[in-house]
C-alpha positions in Angstrom: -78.3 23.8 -37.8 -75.9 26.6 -37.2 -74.5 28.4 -39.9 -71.9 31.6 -40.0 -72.8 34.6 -42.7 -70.5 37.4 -42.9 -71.6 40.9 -43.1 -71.0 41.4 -46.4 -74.2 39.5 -47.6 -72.1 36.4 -48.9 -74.1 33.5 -48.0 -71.7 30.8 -45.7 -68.3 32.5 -44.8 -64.8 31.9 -43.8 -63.2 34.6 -42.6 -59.9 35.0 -44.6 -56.4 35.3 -43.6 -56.3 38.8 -41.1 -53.1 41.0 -41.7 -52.6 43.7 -38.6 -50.0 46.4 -38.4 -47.9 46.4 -35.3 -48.1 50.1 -33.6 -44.8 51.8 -32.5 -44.5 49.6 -29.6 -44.0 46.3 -31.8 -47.5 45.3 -30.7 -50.7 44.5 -32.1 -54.5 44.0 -30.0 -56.5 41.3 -31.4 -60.0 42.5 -32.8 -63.3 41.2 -31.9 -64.1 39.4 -34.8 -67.6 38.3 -33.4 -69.0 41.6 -34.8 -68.0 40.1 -38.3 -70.6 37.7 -38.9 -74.1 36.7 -38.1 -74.9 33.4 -36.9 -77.8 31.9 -38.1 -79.9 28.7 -36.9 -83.0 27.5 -37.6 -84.5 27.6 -34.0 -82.8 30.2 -32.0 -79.1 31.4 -31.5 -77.6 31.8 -27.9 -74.3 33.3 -28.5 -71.0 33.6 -30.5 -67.6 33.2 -28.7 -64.2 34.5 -29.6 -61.0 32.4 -28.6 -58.6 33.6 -27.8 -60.5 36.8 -26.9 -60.1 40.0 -28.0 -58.3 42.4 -27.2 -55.0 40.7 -25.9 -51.6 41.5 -27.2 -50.0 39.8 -30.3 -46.4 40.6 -31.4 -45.1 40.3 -35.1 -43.6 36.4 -35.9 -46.0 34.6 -34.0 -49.2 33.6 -36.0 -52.7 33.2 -33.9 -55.3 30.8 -35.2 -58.5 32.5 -33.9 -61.9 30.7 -33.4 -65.3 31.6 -33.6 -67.8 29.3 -32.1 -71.2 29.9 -32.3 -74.1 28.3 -30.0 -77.4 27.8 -30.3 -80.4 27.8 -27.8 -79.7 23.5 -27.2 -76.4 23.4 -27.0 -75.6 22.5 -30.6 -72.3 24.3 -31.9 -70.4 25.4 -34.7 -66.8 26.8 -35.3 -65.1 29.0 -37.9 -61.2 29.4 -37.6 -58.8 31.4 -39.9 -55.2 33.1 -38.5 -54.3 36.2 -37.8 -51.0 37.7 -38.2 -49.2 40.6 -37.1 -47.1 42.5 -39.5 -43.9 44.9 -38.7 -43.4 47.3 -41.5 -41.5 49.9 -39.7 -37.7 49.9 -40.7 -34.9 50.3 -38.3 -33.8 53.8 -37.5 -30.1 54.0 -36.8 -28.0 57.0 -34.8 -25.1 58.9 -36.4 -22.0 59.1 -33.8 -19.0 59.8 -33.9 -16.3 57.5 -32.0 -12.9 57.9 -31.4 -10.8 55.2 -31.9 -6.5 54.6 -31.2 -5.4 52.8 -34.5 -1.8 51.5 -33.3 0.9 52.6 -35.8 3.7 50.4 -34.3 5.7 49.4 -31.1 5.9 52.7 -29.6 2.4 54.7 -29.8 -0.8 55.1 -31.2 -2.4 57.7 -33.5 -5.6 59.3 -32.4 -8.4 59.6 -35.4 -11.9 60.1 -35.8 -14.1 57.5 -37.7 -17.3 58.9 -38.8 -20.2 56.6 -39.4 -23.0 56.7 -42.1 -25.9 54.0 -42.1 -28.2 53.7 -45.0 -31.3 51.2 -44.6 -33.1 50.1 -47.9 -36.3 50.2 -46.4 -37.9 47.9 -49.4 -35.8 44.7 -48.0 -37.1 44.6 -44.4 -38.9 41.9 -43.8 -41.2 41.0 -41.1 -39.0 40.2 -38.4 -37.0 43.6 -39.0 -33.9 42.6 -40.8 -33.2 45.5 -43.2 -30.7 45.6 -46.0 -27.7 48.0 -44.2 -25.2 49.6 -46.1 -23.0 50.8 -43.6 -20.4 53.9 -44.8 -17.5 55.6 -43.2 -14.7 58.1 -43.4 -11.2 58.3 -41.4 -10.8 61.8 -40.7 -7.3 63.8 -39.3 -8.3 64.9 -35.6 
């Protein structure tokens, strides 16, 4: 009989729900989660195996169900799943530019001005997938 224990001295275990934080190249690396728990059995236990393994990149918006499967020393099994997902709390940074636009005053020419642009993100309404809440600002100035 194969049974999983988690490290924390509760008795059976399931491994809850894992949050990770994507780094600043909008990636996360899956832990080994085999050095989570102890597998127990009541003759002898041969190993415990990760799937998919760790250490390979995850990306925020794509959910992973991991598995933990342990053996024992005649072959019997037993598995332990629970998802993993990758979360993106950085907010969008934006550039201020300046562009030059021709605003056409009628049939016979154009008049030069400067638009300045101003972004402001409410970083509190980003959600996962990095859609912000953008207020977007901007002044017509003489040139």
């Amino acid at each position: 009989m194969l049974l999983f224990a988690a490290l924390n001295g509760c008795c059976v275990a399931q491994i809850p729900t894992q949050f990770i934080i994507a780094n600043d190249s909008c990636e996360a690396f899956l832990p080994d989660y085999t050095l989570a728990v102890v597998v127990r059995d009541n003759c002898c236990v041969e190993q415990i195996v990760q799937t998919p393994d760790p250490g390979i990149t995850l990306v925020p918006g794509v959910d992973r169900i991991v598995t933990l499967i342990g053996y024992d020393c005649y072959g019997n099994s037993n598995t332990m799943t629970f998802d993993v997902i990758v979360i993106d709390n950085v907010a969008p940074t934006f550039e201020i530019i300046d562009s030059t636009v021709l605003i056409p005053m009628g049939q016979f020419g154009t008049d030069e001005r400067r638009w300045h642009f101003y972004a402001y993100v409410d970083s509190t309404t980003v959600d996962n997938y990095g859609n912000p809440d953008v207020d977007l600002f901007y002044t017509l100035d003489e040139k």
